[in-house]
PDBQT receptor file of N, H, CA, C and O in Angstrom, charges set to zero:
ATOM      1  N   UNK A   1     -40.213   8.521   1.980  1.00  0.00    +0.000 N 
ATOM      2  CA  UNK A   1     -39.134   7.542   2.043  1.00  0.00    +0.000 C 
ATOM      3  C   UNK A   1     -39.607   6.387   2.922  1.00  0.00    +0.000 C 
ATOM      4  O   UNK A   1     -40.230   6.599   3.962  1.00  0.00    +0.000 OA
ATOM      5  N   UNK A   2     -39.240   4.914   2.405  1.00  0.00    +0.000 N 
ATOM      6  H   UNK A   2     -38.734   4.741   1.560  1.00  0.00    +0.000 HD
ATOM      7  CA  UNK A   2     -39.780   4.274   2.862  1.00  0.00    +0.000 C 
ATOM      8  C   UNK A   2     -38.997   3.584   4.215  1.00  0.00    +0.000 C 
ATOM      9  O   UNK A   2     -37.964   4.124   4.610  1.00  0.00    +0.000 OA
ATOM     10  N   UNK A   3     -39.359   2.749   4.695  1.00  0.00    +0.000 N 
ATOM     11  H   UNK A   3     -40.199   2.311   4.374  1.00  0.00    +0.000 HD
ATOM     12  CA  UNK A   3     -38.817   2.251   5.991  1.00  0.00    +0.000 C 
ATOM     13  C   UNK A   3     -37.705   1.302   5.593  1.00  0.00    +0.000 C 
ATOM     14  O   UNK A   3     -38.415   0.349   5.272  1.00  0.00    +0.000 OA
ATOM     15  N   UNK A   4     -36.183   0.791   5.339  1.00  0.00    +0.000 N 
ATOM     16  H   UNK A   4     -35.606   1.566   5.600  1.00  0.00    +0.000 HD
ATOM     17  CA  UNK A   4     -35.353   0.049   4.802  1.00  0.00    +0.000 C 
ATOM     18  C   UNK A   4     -35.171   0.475   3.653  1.00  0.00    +0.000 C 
ATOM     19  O   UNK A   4     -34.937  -0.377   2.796  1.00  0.00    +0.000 OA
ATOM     20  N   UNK A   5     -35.208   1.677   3.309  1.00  0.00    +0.000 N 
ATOM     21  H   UNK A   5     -35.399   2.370   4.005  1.00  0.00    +0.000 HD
ATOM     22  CA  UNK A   5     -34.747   1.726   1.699  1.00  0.00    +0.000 C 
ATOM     23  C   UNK A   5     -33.233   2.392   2.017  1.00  0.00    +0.000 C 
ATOM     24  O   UNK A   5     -32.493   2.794   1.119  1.00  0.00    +0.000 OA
ATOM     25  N   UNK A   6     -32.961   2.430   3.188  1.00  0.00    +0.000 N 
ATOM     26  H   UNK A   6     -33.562   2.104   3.917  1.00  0.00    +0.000 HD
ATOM     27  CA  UNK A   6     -31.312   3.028   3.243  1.00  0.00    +0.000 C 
ATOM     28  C   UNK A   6     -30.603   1.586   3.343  1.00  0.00    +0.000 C 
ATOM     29  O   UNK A   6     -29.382   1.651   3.201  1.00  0.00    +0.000 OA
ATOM     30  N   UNK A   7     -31.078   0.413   3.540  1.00  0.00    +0.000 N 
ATOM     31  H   UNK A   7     -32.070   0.360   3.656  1.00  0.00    +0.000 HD
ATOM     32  CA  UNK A   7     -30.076  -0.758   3.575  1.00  0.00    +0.000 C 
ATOM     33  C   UNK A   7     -30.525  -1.696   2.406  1.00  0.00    +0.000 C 
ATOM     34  O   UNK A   7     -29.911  -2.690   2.021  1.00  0.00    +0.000 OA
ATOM     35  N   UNK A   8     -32.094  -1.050   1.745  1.00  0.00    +0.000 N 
ATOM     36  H   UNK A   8     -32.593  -0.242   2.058  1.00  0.00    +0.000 HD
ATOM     37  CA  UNK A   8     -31.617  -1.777   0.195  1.00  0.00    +0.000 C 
ATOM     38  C   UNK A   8     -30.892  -0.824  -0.547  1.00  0.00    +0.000 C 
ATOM     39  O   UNK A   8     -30.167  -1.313  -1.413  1.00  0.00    +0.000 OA
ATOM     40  N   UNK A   9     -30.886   0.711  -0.419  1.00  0.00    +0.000 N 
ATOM     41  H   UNK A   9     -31.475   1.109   0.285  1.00  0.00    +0.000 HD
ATOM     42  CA  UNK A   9     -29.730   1.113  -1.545  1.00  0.00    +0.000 C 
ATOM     43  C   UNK A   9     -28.111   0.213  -1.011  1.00  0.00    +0.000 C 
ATOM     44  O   UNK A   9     -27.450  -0.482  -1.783  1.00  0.00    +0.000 OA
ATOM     45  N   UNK A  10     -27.731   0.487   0.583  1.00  0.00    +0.000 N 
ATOM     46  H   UNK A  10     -28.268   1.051   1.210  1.00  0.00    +0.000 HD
ATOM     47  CA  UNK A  10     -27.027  -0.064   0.617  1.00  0.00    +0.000 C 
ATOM     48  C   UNK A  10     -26.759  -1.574  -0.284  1.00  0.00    +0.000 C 
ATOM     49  O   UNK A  10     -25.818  -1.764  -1.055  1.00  0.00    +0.000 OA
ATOM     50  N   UNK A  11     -27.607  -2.335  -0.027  1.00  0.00    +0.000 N 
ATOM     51  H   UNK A  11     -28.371  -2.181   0.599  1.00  0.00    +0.000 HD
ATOM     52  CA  UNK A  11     -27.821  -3.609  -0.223  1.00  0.00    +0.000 C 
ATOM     53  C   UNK A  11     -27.132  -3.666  -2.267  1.00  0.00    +0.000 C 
ATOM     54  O   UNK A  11     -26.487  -4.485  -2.923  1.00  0.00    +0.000 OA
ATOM     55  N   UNK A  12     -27.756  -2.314  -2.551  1.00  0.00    +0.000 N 
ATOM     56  H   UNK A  12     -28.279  -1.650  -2.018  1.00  0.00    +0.000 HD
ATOM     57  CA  UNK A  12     -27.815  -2.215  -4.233  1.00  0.00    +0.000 C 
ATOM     58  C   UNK A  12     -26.290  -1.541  -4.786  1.00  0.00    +0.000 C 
ATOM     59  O   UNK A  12     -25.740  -1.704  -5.875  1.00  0.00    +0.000 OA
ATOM     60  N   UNK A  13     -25.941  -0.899  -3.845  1.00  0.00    +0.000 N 
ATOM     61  H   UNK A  13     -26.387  -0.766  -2.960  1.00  0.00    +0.000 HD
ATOM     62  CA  UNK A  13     -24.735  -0.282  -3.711  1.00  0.00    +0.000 C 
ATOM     63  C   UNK A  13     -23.388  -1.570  -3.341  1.00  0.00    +0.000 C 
ATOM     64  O   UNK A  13     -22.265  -1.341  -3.790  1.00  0.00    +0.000 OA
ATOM     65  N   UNK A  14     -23.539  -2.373  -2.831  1.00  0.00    +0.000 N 
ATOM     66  H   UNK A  14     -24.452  -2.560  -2.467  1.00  0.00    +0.000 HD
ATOM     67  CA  UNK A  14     -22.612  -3.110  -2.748  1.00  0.00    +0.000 C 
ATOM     68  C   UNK A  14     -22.630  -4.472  -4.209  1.00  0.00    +0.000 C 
ATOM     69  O   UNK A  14     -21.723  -5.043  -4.817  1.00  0.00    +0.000 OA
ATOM     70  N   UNK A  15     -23.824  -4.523  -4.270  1.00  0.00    +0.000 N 
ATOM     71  H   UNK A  15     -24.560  -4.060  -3.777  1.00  0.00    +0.000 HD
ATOM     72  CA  UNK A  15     -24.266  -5.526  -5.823  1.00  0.00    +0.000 C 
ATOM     73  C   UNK A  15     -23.553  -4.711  -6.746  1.00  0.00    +0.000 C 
ATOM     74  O   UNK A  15     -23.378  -5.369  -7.771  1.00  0.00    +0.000 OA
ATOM     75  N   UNK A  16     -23.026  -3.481  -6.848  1.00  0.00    +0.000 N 
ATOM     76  H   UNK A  16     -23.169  -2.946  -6.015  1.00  0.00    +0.000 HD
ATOM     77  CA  UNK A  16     -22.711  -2.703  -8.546  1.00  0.00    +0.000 C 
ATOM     78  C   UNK A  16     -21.067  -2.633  -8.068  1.00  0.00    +0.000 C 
ATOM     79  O   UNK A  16     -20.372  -1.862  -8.729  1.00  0.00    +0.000 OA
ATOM     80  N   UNK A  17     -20.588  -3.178  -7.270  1.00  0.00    +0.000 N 
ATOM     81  H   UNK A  17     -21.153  -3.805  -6.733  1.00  0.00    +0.000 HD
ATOM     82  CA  UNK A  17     -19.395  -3.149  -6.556  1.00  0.00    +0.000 C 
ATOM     83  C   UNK A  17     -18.051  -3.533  -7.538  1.00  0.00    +0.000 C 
ATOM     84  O   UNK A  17     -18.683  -3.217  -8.547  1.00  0.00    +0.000 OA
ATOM     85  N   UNK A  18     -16.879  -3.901  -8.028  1.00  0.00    +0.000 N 
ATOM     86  H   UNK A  18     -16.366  -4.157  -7.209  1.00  0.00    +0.000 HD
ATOM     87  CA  UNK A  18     -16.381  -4.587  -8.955  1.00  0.00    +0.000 C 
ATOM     88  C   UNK A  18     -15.979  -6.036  -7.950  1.00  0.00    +0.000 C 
ATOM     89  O   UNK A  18     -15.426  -5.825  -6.870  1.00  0.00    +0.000 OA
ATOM     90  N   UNK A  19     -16.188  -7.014  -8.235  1.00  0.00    +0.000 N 
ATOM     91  H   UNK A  19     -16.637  -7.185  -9.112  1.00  0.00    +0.000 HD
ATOM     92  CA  UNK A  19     -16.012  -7.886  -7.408  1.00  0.00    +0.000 C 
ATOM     93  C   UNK A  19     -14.226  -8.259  -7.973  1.00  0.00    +0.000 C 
ATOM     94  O   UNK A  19     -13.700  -8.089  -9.072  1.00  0.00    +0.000 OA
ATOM     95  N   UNK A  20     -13.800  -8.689  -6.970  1.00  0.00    +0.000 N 
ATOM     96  H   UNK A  20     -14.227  -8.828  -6.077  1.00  0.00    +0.000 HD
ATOM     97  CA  UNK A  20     -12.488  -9.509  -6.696  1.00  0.00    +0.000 C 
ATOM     98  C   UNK A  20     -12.165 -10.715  -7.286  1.00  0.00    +0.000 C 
ATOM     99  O   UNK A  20     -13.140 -11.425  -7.037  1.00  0.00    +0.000 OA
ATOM    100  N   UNK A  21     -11.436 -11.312  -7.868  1.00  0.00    +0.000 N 
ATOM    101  H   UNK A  21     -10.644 -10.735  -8.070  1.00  0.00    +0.000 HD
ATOM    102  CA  UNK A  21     -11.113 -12.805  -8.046  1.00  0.00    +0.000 C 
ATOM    103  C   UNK A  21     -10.373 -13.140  -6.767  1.00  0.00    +0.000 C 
ATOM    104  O   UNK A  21      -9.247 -12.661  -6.633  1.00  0.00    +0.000 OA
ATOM    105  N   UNK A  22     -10.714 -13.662  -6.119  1.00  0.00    +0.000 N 
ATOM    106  H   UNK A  22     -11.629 -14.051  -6.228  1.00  0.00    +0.000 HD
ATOM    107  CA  UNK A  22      -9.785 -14.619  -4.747  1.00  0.00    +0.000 C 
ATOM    108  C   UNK A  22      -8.883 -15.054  -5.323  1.00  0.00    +0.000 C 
ATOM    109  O   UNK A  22      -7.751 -14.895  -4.867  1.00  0.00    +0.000 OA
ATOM    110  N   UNK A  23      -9.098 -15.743  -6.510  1.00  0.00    +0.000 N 
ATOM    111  H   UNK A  23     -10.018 -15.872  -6.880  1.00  0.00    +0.000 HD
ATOM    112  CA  UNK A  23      -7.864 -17.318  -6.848  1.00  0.00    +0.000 C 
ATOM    113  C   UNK A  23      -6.738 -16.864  -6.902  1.00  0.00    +0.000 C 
ATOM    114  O   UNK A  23      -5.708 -17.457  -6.583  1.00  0.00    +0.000 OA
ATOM    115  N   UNK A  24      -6.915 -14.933  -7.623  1.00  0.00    +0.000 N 
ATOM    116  H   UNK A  24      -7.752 -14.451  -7.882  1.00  0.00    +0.000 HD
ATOM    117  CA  UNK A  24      -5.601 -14.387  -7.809  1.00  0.00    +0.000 C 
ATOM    118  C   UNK A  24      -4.576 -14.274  -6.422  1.00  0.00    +0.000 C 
ATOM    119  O   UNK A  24      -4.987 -13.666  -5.434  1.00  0.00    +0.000 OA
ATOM    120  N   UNK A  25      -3.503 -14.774  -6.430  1.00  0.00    +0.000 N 
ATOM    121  H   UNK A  25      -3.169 -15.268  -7.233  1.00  0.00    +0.000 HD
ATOM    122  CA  UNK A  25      -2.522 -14.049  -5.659  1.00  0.00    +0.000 C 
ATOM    123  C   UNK A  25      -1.686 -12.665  -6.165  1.00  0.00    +0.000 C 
ATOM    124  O   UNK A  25      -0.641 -12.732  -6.811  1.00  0.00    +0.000 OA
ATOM    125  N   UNK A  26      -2.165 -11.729  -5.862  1.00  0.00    +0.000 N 
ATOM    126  H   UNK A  26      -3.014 -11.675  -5.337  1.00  0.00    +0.000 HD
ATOM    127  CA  UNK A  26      -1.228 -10.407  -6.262  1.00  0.00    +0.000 C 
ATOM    128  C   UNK A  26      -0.073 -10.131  -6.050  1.00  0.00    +0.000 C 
ATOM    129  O   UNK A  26      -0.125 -10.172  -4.821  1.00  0.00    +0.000 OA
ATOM    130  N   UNK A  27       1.035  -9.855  -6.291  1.00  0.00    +0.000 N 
ATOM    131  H   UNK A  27       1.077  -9.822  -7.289  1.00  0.00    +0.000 HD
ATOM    132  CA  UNK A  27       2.283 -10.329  -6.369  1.00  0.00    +0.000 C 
ATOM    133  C   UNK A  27       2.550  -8.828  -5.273  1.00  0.00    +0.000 C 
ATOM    134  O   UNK A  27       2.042  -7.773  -5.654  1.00  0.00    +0.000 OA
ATOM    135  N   UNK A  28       3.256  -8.843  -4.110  1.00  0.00    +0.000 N 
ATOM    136  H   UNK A  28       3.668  -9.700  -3.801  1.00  0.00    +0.000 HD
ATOM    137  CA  UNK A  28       4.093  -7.811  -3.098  1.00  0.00    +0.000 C 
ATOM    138  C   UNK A  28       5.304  -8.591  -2.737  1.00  0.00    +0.000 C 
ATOM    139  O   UNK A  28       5.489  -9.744  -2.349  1.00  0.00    +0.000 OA
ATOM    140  N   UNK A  29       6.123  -7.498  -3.014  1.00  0.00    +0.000 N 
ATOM    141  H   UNK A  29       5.973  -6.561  -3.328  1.00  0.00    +0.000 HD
ATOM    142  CA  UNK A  29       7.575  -7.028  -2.305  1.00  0.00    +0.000 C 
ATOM    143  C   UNK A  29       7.677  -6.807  -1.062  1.00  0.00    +0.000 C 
ATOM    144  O   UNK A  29       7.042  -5.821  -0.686  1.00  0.00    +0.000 OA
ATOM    145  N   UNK A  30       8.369  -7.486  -0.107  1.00  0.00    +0.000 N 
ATOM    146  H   UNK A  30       8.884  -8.286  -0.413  1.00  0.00    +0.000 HD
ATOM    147  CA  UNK A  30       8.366  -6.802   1.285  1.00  0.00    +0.000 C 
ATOM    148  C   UNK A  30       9.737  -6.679   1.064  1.00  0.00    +0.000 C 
ATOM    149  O   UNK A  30      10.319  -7.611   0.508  1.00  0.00    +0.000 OA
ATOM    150  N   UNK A  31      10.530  -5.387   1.511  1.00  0.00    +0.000 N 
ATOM    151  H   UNK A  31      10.057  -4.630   1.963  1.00  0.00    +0.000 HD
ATOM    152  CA  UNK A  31      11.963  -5.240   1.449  1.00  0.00    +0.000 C 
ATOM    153  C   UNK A  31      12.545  -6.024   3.409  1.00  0.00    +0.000 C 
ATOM    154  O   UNK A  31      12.248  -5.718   4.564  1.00  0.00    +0.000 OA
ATOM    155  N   UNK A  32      13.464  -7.097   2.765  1.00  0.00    +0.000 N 
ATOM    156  H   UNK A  32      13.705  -7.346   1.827  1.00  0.00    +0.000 HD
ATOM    157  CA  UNK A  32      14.118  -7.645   3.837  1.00  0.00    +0.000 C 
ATOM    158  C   UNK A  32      15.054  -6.840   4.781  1.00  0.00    +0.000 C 
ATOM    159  O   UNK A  32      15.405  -5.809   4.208  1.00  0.00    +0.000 OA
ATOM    160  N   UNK A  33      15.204  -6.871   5.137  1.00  0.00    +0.000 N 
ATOM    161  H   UNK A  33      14.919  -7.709   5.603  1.00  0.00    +0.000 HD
ATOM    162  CA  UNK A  33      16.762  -5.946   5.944  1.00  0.00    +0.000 C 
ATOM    163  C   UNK A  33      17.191  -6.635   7.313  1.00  0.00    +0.000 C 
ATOM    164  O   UNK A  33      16.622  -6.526   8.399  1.00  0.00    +0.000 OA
ATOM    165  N   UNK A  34      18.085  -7.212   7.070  1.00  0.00    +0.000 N 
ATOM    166  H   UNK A  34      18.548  -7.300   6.188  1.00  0.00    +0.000 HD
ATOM    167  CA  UNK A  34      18.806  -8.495   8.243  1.00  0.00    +0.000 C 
ATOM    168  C   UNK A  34      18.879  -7.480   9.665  1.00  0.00    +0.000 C 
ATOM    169  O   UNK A  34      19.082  -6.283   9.869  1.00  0.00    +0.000 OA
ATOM    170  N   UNK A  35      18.585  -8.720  10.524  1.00  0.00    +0.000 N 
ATOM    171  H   UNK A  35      18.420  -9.693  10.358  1.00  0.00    +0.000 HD
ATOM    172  CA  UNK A  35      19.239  -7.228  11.849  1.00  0.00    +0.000 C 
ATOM    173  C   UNK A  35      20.762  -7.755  12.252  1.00  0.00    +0.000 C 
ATOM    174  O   UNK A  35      21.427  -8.754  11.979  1.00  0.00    +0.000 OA
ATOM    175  N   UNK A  36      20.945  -6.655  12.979  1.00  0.00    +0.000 N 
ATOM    176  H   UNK A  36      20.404  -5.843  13.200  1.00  0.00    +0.000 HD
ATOM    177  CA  UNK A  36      22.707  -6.758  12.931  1.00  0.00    +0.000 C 
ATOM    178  C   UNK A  36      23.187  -7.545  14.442  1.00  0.00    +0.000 C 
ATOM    179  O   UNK A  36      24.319  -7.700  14.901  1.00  0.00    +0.000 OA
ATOM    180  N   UNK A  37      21.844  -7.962  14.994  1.00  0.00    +0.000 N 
ATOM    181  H   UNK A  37      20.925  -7.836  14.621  1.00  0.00    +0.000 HD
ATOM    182  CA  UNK A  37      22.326  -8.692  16.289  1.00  0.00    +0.000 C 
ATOM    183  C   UNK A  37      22.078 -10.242  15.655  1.00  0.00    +0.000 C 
ATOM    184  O   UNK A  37      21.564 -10.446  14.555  1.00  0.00    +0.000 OA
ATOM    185  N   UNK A  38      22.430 -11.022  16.347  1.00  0.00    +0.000 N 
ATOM    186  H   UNK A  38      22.847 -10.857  17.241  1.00  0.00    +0.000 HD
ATOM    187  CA  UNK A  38      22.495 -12.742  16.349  1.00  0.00    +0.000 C 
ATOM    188  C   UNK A  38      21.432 -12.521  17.395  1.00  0.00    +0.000 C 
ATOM    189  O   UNK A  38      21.069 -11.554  18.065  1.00  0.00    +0.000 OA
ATOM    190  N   UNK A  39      20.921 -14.309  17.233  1.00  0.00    +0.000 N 
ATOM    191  H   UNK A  39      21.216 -15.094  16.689  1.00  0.00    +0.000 HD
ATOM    192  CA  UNK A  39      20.088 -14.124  18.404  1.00  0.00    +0.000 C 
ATOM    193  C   UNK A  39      20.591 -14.492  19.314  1.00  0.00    +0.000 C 
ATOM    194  O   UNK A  39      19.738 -14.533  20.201  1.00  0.00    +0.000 OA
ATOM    195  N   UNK A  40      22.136 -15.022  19.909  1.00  0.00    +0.000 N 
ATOM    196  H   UNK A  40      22.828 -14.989  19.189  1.00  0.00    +0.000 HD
ATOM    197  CA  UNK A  40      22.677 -15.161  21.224  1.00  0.00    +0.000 C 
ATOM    198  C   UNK A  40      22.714 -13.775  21.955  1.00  0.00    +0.000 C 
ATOM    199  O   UNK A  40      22.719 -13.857  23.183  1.00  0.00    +0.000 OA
ATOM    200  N   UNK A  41      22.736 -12.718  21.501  1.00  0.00    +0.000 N 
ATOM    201  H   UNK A  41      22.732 -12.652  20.503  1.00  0.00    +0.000 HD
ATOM    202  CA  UNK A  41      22.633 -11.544  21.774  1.00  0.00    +0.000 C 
ATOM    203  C   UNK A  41      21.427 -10.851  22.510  1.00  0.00    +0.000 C 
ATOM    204  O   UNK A  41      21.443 -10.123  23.502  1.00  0.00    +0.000 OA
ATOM    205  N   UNK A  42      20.366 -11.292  21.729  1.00  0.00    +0.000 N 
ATOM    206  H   UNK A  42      20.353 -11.884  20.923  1.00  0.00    +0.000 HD
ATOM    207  CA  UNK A  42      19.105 -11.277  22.255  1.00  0.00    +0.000 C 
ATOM    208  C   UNK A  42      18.505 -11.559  23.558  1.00  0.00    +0.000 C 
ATOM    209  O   UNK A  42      18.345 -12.769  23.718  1.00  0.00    +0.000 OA
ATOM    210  N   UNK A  43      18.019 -10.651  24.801  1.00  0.00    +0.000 N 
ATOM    211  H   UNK A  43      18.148  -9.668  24.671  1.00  0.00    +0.000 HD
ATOM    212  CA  UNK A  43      17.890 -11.120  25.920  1.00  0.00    +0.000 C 
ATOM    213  C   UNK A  43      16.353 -11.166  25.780  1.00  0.00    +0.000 C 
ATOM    214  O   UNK A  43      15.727 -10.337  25.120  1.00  0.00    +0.000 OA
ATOM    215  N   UNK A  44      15.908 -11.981  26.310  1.00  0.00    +0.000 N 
ATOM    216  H   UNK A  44      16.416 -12.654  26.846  1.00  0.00    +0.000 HD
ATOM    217  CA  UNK A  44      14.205 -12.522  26.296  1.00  0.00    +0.000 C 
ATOM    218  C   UNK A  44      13.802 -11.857  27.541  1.00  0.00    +0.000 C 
ATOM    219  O   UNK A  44      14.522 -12.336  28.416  1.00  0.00    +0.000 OA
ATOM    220  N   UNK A  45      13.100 -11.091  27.993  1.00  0.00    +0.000 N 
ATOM    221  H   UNK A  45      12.515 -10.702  27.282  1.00  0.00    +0.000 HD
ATOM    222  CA  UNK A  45      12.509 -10.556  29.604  1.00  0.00    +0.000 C 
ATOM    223  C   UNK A  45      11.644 -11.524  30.285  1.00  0.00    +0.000 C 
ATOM    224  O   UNK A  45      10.597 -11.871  29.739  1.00  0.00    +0.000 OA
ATOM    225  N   UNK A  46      11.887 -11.855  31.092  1.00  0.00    +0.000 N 
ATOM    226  H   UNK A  46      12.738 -11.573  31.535  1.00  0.00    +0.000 HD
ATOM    227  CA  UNK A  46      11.661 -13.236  31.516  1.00  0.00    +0.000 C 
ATOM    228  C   UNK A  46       9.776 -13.195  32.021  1.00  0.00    +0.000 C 
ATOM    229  O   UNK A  46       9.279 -14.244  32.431  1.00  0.00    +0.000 OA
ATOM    230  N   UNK A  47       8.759 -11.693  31.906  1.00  0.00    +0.000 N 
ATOM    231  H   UNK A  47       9.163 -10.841  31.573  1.00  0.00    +0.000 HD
ATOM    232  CA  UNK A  47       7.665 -11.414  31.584  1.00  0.00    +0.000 C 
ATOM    233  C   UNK A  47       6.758 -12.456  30.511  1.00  0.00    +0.000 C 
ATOM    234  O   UNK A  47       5.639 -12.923  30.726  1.00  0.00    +0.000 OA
ATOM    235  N   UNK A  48       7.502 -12.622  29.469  1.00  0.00    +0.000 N 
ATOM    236  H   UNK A  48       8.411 -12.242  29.294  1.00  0.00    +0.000 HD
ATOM    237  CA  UNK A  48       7.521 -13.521  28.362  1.00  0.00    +0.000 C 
ATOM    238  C   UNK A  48       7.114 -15.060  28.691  1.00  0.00    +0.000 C 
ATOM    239  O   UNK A  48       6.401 -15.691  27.911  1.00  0.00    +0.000 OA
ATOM    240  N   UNK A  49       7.552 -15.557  29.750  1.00  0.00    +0.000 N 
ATOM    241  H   UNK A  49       8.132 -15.045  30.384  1.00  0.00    +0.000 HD
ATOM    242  CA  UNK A  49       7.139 -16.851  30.297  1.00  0.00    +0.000 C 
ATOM    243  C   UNK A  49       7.279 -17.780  29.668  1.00  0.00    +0.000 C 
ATOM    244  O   UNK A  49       6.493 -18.719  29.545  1.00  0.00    +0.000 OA
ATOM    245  N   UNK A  50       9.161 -17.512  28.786  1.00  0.00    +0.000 N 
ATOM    246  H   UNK A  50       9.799 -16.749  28.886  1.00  0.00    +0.000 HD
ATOM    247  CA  UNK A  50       9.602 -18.596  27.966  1.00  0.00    +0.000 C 
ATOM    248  C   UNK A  50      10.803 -19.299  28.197  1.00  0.00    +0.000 C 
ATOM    249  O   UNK A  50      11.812 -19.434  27.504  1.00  0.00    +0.000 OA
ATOM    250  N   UNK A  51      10.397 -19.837  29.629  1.00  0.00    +0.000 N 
ATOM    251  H   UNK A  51       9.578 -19.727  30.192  1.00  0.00    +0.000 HD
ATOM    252  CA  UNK A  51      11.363 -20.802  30.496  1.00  0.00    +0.000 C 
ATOM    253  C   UNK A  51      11.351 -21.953  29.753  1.00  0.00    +0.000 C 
ATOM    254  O   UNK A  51      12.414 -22.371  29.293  1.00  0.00    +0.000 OA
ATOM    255  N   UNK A  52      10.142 -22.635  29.527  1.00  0.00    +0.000 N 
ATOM    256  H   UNK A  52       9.278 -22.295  29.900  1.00  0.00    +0.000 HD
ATOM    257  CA  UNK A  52       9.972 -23.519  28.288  1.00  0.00    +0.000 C 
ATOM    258  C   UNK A  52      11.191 -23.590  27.066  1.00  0.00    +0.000 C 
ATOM    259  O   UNK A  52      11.328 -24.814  27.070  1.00  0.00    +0.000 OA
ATOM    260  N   UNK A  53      11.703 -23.336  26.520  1.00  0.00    +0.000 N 
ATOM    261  H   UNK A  53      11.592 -22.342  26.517  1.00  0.00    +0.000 HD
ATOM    262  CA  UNK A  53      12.404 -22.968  25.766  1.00  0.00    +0.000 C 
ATOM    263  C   UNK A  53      13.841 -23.377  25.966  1.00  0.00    +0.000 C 
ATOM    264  O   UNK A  53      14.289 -22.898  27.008  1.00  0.00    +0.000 OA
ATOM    265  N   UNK A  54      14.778 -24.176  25.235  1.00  0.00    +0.000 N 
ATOM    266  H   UNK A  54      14.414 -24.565  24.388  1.00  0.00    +0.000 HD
ATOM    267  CA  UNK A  54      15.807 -24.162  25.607  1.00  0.00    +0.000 C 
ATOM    268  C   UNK A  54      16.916 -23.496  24.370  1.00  0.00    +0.000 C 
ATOM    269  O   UNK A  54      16.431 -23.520  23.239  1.00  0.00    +0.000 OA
ATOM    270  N   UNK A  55      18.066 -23.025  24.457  1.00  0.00    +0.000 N 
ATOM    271  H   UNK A  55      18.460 -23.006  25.376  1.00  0.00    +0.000 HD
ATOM    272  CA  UNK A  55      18.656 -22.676  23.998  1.00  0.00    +0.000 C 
ATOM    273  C   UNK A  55      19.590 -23.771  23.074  1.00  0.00    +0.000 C 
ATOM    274  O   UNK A  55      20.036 -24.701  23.746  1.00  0.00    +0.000 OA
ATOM    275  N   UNK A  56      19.899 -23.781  21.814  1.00  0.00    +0.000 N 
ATOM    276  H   UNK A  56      19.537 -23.025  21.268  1.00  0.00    +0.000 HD
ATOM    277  CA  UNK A  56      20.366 -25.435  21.252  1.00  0.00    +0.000 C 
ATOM    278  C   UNK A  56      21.198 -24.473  20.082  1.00  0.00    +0.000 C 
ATOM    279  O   UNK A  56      20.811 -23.597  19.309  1.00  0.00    +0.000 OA
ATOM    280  N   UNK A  57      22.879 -25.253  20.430  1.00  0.00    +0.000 N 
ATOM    281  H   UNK A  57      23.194 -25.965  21.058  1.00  0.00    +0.000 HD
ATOM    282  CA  UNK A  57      23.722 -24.379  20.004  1.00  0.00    +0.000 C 
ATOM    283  C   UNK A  57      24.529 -25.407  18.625  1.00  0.00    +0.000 C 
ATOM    284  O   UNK A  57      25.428 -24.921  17.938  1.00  0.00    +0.000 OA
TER     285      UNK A  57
């Protein structure tokens, strides 16, 4: 066995591969599910360091 013949099979092993079309976008479902708080409800932990931020009602 020669010296690199495990990363040209590799090498040969990925060439016989089925290749992908990119252009396609494949169509997924993500199931939505609303949450049951508002976000006035929502307390931010002030760890977060989003003093920045103002609240706009």
């Amino acid at each position: 066995q020669r010296l690199g013949s495990t990363t040209d099979q590799t090498k040969n092993d990925y060439e016989q591969q089925e290749n992908f079309d990119l252009a396609y976008a494949f169509p997924f479902v993500y199931p939505y599910v609303p949450s049951t708080l508002s976000l006035d409800q929502l307390d931010m932990p002030h760890e977060l360091h989003l003093d920045f931020l103002s609240l706009v009602s």
